[in-house]
C-alpha positions in Angstrom: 14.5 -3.5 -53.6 17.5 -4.4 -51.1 16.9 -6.8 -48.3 17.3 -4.3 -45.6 14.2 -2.3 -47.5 12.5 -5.5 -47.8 13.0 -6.1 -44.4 12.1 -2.3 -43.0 9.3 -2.9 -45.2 7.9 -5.9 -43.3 8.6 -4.3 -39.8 6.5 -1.3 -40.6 3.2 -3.7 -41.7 4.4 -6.1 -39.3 3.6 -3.2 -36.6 0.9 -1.0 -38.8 -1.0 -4.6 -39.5 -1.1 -5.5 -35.8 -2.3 -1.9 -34.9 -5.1 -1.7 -37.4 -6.3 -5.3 -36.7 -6.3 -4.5 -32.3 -8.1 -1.6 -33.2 -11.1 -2.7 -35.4 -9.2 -1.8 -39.1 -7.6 -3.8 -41.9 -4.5 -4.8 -43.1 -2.4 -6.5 -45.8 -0.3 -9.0 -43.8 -2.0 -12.9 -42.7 -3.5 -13.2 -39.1 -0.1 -14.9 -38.2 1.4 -10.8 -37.8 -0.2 -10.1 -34.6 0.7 -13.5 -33.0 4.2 -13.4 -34.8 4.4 -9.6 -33.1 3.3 -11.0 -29.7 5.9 -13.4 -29.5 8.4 -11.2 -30.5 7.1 -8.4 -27.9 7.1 -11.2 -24.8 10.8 -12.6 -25.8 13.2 -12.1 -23.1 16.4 -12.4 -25.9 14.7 -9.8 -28.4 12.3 -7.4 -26.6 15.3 -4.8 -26.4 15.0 -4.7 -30.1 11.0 -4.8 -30.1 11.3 -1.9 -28.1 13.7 0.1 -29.9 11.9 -0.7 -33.2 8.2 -0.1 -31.9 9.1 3.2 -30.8 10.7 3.9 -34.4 7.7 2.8 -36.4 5.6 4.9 -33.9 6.8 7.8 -35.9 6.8 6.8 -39.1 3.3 5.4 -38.5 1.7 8.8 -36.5 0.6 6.3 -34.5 0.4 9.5 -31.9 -1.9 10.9 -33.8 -4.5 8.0 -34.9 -4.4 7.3 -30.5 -5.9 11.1 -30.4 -9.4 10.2 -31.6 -9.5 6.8 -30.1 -11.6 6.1 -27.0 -9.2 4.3 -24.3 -11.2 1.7 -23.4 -10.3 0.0 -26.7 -7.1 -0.1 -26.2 -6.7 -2.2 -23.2 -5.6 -5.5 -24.7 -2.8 -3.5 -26.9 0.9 -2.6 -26.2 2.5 -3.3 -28.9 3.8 0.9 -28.7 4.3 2.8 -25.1 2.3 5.5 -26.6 -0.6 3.1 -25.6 0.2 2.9 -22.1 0.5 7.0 -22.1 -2.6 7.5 -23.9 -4.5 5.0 -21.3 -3.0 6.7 -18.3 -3.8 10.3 -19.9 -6.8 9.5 -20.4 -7.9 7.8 -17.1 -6.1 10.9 -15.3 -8.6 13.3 -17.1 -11.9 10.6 -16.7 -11.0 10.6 -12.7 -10.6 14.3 -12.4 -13.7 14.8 -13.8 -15.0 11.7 -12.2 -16.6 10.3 -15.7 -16.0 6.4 -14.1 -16.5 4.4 -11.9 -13.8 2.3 -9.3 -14.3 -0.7 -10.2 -13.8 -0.3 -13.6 -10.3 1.6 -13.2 -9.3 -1.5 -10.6 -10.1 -4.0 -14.0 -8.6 -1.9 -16.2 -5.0 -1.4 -14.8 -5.4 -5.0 -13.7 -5.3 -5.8 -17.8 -2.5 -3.6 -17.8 -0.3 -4.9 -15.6 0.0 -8.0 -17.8 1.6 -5.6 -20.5 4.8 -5.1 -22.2 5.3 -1.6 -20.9 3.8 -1.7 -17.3 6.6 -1.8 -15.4 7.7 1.4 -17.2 4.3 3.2 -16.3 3.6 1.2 -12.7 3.8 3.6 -10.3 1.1 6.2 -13.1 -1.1 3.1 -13.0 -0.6 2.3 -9.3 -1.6 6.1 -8.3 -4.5 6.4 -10.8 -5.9 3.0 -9.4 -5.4 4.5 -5.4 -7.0 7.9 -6.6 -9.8 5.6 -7.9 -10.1 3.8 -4.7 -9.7 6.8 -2.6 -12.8 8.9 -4.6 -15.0 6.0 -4.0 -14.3 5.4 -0.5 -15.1 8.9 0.5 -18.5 8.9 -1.5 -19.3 5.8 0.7 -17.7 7.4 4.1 -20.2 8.6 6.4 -18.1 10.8 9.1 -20.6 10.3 11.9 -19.7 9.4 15.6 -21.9 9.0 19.0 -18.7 9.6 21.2 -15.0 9.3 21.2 -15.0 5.1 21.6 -17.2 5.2 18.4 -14.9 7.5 16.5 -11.8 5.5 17.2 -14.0 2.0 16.3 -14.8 3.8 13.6 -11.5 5.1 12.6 -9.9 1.9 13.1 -12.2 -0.1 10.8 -13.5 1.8 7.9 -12.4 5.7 7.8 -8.9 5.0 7.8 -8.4 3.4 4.7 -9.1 7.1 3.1 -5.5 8.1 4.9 -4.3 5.0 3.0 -5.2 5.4 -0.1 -4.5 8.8 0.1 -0.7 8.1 1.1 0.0 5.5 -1.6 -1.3 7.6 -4.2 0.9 10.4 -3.1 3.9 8.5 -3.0 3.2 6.7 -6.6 2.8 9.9 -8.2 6.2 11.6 -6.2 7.8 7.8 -7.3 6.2 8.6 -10.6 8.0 11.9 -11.5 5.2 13.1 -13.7 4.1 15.9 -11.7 2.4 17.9 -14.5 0.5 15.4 -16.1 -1.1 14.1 -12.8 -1.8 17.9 -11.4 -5.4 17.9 -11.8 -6.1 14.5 -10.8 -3.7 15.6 -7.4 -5.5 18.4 -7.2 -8.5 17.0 -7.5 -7.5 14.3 -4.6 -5.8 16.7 -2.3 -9.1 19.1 -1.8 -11.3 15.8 -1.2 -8.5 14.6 1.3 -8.2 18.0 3.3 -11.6 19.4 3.1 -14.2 16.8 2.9 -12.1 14.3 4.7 -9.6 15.2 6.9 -11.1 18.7 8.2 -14.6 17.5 8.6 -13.9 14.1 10.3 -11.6 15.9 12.9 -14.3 18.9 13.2 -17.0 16.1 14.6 -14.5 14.5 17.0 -13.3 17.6 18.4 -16.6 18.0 19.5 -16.3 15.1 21.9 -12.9 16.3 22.8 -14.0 19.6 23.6 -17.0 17.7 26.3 -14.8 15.1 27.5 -13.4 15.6 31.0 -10.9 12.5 30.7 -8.7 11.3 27.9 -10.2 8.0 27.3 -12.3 6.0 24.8 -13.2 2.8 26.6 -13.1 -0.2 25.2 -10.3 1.1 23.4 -7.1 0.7 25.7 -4.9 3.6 26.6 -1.3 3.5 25.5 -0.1 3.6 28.9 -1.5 0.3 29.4 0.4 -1.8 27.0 3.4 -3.2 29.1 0.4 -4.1 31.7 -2.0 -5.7 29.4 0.3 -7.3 26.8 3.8 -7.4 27.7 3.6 -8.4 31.5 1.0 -11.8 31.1 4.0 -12.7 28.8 6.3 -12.5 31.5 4.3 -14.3 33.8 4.3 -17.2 32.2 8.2 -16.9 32.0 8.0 -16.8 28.2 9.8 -14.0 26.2 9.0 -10.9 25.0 10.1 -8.5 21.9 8.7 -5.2 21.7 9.3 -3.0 18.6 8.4 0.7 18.9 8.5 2.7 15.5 8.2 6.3 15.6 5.0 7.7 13.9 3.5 4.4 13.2 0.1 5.5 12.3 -2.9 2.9 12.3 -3.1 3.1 8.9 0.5 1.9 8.4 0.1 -0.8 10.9 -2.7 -2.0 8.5 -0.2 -1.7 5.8 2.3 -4.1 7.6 -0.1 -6.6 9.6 -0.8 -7.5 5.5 2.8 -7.7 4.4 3.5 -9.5 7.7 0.8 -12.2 7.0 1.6 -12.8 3.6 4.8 -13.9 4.7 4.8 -17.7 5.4 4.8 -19.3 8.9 3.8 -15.9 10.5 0.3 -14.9 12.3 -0.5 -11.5 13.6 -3.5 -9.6 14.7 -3.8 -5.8 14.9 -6.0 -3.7 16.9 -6.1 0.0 17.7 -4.8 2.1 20.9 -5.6 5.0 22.4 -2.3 7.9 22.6 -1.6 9.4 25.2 -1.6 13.3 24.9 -0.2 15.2 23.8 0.5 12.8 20.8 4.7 13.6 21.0 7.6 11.1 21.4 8.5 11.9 24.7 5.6 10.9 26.2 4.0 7.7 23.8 7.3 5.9 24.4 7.9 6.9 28.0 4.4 5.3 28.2 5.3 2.2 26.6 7.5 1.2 29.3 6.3 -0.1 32.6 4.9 2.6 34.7 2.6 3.3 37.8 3.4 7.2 37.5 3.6 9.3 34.1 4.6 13.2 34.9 6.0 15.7 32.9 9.1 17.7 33.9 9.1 20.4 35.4 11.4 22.7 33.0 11.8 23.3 29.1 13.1 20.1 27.5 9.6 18.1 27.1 10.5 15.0 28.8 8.7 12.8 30.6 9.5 11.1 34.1 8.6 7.3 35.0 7.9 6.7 38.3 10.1 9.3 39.0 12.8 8.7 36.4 13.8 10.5 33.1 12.6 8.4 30.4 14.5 10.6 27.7 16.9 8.3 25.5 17.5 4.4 25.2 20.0 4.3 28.6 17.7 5.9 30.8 15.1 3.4 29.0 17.0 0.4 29.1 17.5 1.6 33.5 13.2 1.7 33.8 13.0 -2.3 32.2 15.7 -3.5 34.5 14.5 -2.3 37.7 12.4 -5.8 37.8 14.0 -8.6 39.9 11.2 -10.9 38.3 12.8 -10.4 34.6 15.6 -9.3 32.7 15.3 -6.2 30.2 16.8 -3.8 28.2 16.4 -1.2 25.3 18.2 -1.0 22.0 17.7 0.9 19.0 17.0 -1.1 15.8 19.6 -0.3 13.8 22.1 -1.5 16.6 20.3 -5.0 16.2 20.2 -5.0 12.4 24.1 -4.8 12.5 24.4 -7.6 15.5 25.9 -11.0 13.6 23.4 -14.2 13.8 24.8 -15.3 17.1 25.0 -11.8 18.8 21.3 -11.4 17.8 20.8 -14.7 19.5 23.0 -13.7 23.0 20.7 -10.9 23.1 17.0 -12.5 22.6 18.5 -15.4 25.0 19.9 -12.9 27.8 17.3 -11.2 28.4 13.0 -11.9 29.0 11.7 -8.5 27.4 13.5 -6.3 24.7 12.8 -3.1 23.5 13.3 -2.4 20.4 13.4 1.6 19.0 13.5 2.2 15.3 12.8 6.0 13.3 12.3 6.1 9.9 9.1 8.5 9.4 9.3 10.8 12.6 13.4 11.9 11.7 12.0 12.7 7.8 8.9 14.5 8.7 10.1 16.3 11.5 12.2 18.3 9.4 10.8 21.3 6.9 13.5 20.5 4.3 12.3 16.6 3.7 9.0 16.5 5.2 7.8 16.1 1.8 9.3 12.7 1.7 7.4 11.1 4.9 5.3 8.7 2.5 8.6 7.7 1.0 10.1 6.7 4.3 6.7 4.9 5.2 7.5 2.6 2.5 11.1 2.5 3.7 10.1 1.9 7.6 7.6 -1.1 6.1 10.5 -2.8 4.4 12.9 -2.2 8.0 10.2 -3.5 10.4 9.5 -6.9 7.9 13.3 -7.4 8.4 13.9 -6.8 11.7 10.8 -8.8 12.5 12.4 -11.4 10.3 16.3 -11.3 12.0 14.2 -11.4 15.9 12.2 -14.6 14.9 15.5 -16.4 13.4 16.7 -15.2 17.1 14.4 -17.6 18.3 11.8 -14.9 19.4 8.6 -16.2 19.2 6.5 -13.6 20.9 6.7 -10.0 18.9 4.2 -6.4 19.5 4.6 -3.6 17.1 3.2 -0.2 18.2 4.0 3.2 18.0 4.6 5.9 20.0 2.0 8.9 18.2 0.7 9.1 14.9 0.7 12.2 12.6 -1.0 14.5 10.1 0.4 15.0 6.7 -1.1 17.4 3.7 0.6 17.2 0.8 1.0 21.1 -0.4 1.6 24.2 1.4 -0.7 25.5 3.8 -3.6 28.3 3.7 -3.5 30.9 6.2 -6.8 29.0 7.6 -4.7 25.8 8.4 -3.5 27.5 11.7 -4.8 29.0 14.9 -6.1 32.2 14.5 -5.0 32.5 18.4 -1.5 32.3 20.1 -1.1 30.0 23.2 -0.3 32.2 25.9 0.0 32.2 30.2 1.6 32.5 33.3 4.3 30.3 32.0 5.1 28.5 28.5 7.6 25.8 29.0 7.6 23.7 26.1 6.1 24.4 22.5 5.5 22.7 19.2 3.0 22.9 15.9 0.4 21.1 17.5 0.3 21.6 21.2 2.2 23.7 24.3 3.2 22.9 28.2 3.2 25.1 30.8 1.6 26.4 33.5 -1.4 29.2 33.9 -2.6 28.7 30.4 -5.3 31.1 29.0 -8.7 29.9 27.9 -8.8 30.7 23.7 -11.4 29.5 21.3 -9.9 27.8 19.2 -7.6 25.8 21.7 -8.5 22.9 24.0 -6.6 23.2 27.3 -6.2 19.7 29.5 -4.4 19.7 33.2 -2.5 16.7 33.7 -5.2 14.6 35.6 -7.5 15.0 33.0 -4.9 13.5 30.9 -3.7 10.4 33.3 -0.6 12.5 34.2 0.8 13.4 37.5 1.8 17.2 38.6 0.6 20.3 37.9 1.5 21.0 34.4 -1.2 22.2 31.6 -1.7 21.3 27.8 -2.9 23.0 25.5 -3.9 22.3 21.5 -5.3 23.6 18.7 -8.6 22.5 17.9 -9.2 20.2 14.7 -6.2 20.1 12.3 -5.1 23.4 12.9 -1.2 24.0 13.6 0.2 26.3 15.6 3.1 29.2 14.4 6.5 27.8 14.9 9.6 29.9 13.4 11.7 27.1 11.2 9.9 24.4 11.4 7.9 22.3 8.7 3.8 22.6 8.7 2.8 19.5 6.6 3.5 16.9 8.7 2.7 17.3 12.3 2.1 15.6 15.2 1.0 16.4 18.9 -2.7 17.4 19.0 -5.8 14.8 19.4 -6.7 14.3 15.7 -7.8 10.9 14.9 -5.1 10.8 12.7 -2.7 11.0 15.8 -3.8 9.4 18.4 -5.2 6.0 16.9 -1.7 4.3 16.9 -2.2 0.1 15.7 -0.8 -2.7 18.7 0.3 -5.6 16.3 0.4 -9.4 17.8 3.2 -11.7 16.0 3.2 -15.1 16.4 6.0 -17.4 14.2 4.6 -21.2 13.5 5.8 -24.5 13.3 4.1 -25.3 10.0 3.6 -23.4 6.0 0.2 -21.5 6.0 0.8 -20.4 2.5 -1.4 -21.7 -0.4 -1.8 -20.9 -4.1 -5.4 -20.0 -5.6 -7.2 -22.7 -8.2 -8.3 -21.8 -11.6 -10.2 -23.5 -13.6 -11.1 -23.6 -17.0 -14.7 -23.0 -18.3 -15.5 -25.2 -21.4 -18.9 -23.4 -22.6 -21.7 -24.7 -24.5 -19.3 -25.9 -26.8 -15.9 -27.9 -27.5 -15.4 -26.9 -31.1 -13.1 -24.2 -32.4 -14.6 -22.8 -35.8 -12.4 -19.8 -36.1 -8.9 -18.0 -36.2 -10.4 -16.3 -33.0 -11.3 -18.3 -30.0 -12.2 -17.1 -26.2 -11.9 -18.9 -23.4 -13.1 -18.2 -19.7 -10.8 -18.8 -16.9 -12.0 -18.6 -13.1 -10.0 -18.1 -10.2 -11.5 -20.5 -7.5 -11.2 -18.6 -4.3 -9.7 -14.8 -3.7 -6.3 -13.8 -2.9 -5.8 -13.5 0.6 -2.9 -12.6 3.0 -2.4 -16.6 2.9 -3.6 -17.6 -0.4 -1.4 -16.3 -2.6 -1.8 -15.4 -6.5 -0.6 -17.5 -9.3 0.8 -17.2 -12.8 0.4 -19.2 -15.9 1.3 -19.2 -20.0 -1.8 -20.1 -21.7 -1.8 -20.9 -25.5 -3.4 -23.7 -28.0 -0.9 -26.6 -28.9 -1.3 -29.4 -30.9 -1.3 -32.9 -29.7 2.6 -33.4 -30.8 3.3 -30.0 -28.3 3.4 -27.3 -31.3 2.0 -24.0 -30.1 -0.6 -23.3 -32.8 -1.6 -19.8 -31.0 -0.7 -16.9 -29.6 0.2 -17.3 -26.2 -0.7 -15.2 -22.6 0.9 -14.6 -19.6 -2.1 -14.8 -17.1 -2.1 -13.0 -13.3 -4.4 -14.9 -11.1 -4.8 -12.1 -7.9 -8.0 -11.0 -7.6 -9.0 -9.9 -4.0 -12.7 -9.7 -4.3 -15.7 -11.8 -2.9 -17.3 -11.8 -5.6 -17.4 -14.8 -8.1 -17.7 -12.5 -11.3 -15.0 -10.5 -10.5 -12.8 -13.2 -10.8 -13.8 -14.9 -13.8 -11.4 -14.0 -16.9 -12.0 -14.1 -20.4 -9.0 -14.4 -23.3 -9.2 -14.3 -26.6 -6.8 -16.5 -28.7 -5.6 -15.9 -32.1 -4.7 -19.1 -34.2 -1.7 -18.8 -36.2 -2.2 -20.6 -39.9 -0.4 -24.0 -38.6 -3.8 -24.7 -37.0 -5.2 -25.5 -40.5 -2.5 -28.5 -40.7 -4.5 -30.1 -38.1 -8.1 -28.8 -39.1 -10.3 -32.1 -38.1 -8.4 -33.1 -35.4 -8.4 -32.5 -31.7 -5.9 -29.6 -30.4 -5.3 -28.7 -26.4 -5.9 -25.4 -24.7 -3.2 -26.0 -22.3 -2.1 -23.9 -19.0 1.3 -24.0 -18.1 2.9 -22.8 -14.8 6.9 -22.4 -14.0 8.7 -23.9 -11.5 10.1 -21.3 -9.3 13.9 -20.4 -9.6 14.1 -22.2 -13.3 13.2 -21.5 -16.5 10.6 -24.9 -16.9 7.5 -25.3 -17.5 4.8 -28.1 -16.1 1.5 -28.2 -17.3 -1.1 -27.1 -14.6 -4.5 -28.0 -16.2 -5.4 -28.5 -20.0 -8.7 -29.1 -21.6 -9.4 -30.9 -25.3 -11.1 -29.3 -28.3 -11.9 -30.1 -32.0 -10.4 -28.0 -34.6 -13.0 -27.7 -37.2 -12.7 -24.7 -39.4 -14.3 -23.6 -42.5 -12.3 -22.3 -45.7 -14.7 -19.2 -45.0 -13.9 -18.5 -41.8 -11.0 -16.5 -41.7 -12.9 -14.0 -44.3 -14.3 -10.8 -42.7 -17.3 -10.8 -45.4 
């Protein structure tokens, strides 16, 4: 036989051994194959070639076929072939659609799986089956019940909307994902959840307060209109500086999303809380009453916009004119995008010339608003996170100490065309229509309808005689060429609970690292080719206590590896002490017999970031005491 058969030969048992053995069979090959094929796998010079020969002995081995009969769960320590990963995430797909598990075990499991070989190939599959998984159990546990409009906001603001959450990330992982067919049930299954035991019945029971309620309010929650008076002027006062950023369509939920990201970062503090919108819930009128105002009126004529103290409010000059009518501060308005391309000093000139700044950035309103990429709006949530980190980033490296993040109206999104139920069986109608959109109308003389809740501008906070009207619940109204998934306008929950975020930049790090430790056992012995070990992360990830990373393997006390070795995640969120201890099992490679007798170390290794070195991190001693016997499976 030729080398190069010799040596196909070997790769093929190499593989078929290491397959067999991770899946309770036999083989012919020594238990050094599987840790030989681990190394090999984890190389950075020679995983192309793993890769490119794994998928080739996949083939030749049917190793297809012998996943079919295979339960999933007992593959989750193996990737030595991709055809693992797609038979885990097949089969977790199915089990979630027909809800056969349970949340917490689906969190574990693609946790194991993200410390694979293949999981950056199959993330955004494992990232929207574990958000599916979250999103299931969260509405099981969600009880939709509210005593009046301040509870349903309190309510909204700290539990219920996580479900619009996890909903939206596991929309855009599966869109990211590109695998559309295989995740159809499981989005199926998601979607009618989302819209009709969610999203439908939660806004049903509020618009039963919005129906009795004679003024839009929900005391203790603030109205928006009050945020230049309550946040932005006792800065002022104090003659300190002020940066406000305003993102279009900033729902709560997202403000959730980015008070996180925000406090992960180091050096930086922020709290979030919720706000009332104004309504209706349209641009116009949330950033007209953002700005510093005694009198909020809508025009009198077609265009929608909304007058401040008597002036237009409509674009970033008139905007910039309403902040710098003060003679007590310097202001102005500029769009974020302007500031991103300002140079380091420019930046600086600005934040220094002037006591309060405005800041206007559109990322999700200009890609839902439109029918032909409304279907992208979770995608340009991620975007807008990633643009408001920066330009929070380029303001405090301006020297601007004091930041608020808010919005100017939130938003409904369903992910799939409508039914003829989703909108109003009636047509807004009266003496005179001035203004209309999917979710609400201005004019004047407006007829009473069922389904539609009408407001006059008092009841509202407004000034003038001009009427609103909206459809009731989540329902939309007919609009000729415009989109009908993502809307905005009426007094969901969903649209008018918009997050204020408070940003404060310190002197001093706030970041740490978890601990882990590792548990010895009963015992300091190793009497086996197979050891486990239990590691325990110390405390829970946090915002400021960040996760950690470690090689683990055996060595001997000259520094030989004698082991297999394991890249380990340390970032478990949870309370609970269980939940974050670990255990590993370690194969011994046959150079652990040369030091049978003596002691070995179980060492755990962490790199130093930027370089390619390692320093060890904690170790722990054990004797290596193994019987001729005890590599024999009889």
């Amino acid at each position: 036989m030729s080398i190069f058969l010799l040596q196909v030969h070997f790769v093929l048992e190499l593989f078929k051994y290491s397959f067999a053995v991770g899946t309770d069979g036999q083989g012919v090959l020594s238990g050094d194959a599987p840790v030989f094929l681990k190394r090999w796998k984890d190389s950075r010079q020679f995983e192309r070639c793993f890769e490119a020969l794994s998928d080739e002995c996949a083939g030749i081995l049917r190793i297809e076929q012998k996943l079919e009969g295979l339960d999933f769960r007992h593959l989750i320590e193996l990737d030595y072939f991709r055809l693992i990963d797609r038979k885990i995430i097949s089969d977790l797909v199915l089990a979630l659609a027909s809800q056969t598990v349970f949340s917490h075990e689906v969190t574990q499991w693609v946790r194991q799986r993200r410390q694979g070989h293949w999981f950056e190939e199959f993330q955004h599959l494992y990232e929207a089956v574990e958000y599916a998984a979250l999103f299931m159990h969260a509405i099981e546990e969600a009880k939709l019940d509210m005593g009046s409009m301040a509870d349903g906001v309190q309510q909204y603001s700290r539990f219920w909307f996580r479900l619009d959450q996890f909903y939206r990330k596991f929309i855009y992982h599966v869109s990211i994902s590109g695998q559309a067919s295989l995740m159809a049930e499981l989005s199926e299954k998601v979607e009618n959840l989302y819209s009709n035991n969610y999203l439908l019945k939660l806004n049903d029971r509020w618009q039963s307060f919005v129906d009795k309620t004679d003024a839009w309010e929900a005391s203790p929650v603030l109205l928006q209109k009050s945020v230049f008076e309550r946040f932005v002027q006792p800065f002022l006062s104090k003659k300190n500086k002020v940066c406000v950023i305003i993102s279009d369509a900033l729902r709560y939920e997202i403000g959730d999303e980015l008070l996180t990201l925000i406090r992960q970062e180091d050096r930086y503090d922020a709290q979030l809380e919720p706000l009332l919108a104004m309504l209706p819930s349209y641009t116009q009128l949330g950033m007209a009453a953002l700005l510093p105002n005694r009198v909020l009126e809508l025009a009198d004529n077609e265009s929608g916009t909304v007058m401040v103290d008597g002036l237009s409010s409509q674009g970033t000059a008139n905007r910039t004119k309403i902040l710098s009518q003060s003679a007590s501060w310097r202001g102005t308005a500029i769009k974020a995008d302007t500031l991103m391309a300002l140079k380091g000093e420019e930046c600086r000139a600005l934040v220094r010339d002037h006591d309060v700044l405005y800041l206007y950035h559109n990322r999700i309103d200009t890609t839902g608003d439109k029918r032909e990429s409304e279907e992208r709006v979770f995608e340009a949530v991620e975007e807008c996170l990633q643009d408001l980190l920066k330009l929070i980033k380029k303001l405090a490296g301006a020297n601007a100490t004091n930041l608020l993040v808010t919005s100017d109206h939130g938003f409904i999104y369903q992910n799939r065309a409508l039914d003829e139920s989703d909108f109003s069986a009636e047509e807004a109608a009266g003496d005179l229509i001035l203004f209309r959109d999917r979710r609400f109308v201005l004019g004047k003389g407006l007829k009473e309808a069922p389904g539609l809740r009408k407001f006059n501008a008092a009841q509202l906070g407004l000034k003038g005689d001009m009427e609103v009207q909206i459809p009731k619940s989540i329902n939309r109204l007919r609009l000729r060429g415009s989109g009908s998934r993502y809307v905005h306008g009426g007094a969901s929950l969903q649209e008018v609970v918009i997050p204020l975020i408070r940003i404060n930049k310190k002197r001093q790090s706030d970041l740490s690292v978890v601990d882990v430790d590792i548990i010895c056992g009963t015992s300091s012995v190793i009497t086996s080719g197979q050891f486990a070990v239990v590691f325990y992360q110390s405390q829970p990830v946090t915002e400021k206590v960040q996760a950690r990373t470690f090689v683990a393997g055996i060595y001997t006390l000259a520094g030989d590896l004698i082991s297999d070795s394991h890249n380990l995640i340390f970032d478990v969120t949870s309370d609970n002490s269980r939940d974050r201890e670990r255990q590993v099992r370690f194969l011994l490679t046959s150079k652990a017999d040369e030091v049978n007798g003596q002691e070995v170390i179980l060492r755990l290794d962490e790199k130093y970031s930027g370089t390619s070195h390692y320093s060890e991190y904690k170790s722990i001693r054990y004797l290596m005491r193994r019987s001729f016997t005890s590599d024999f499976d009889f």
